[in-house]
N, C-alpha and C positions, 0 to 999 in steps of 0.2 A: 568495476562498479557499474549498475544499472542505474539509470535518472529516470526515477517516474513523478508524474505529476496527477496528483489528486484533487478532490475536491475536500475541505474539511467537514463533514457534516455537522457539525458543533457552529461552525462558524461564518458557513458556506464559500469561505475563501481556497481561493486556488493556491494549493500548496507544492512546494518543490522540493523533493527526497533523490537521496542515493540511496540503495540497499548495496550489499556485499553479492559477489558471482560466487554462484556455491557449485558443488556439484549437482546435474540431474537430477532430482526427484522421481521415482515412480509415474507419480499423475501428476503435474502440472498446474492443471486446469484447479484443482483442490488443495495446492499449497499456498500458506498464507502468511507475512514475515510480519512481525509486532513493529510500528515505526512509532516513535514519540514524536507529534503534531507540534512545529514551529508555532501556529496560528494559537492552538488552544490549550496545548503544552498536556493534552491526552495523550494515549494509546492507540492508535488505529492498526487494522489489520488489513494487507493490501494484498493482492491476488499476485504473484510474482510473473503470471506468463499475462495478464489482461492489465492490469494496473488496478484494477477494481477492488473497492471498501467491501470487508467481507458487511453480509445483510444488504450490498447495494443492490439497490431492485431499476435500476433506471437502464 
């Protein structure tokens, strides 16, 4: 299991996930896993090789 930690943008709190180790992807850079938000109990979509919120512009 991977541990990434985000930012929630709902709530702007620092959030702490495990996602699941898959196989490879094609492109990397462009895959993105659905995690449900401890903080604000949404959906967010996080960049598997950056950690990055898909739309994060920072």
């Amino acid at each position: 299991m991977a541990h990434l930690i985000y930012k929630c943008p709902r709530t702007a709190m620092k959030v702490q996930t495990w996602i699941a180790e898959e196989v490879a992807h094609p492109d990397p850079t462009t895959t993105f896993e659905p995690v449900r938000c401890p903080a604000c109990t949404h959906v967010h979509f996080i960049n598997r090789s950056s950690g990055r919120l898909l739309g994060d512009r920072g």
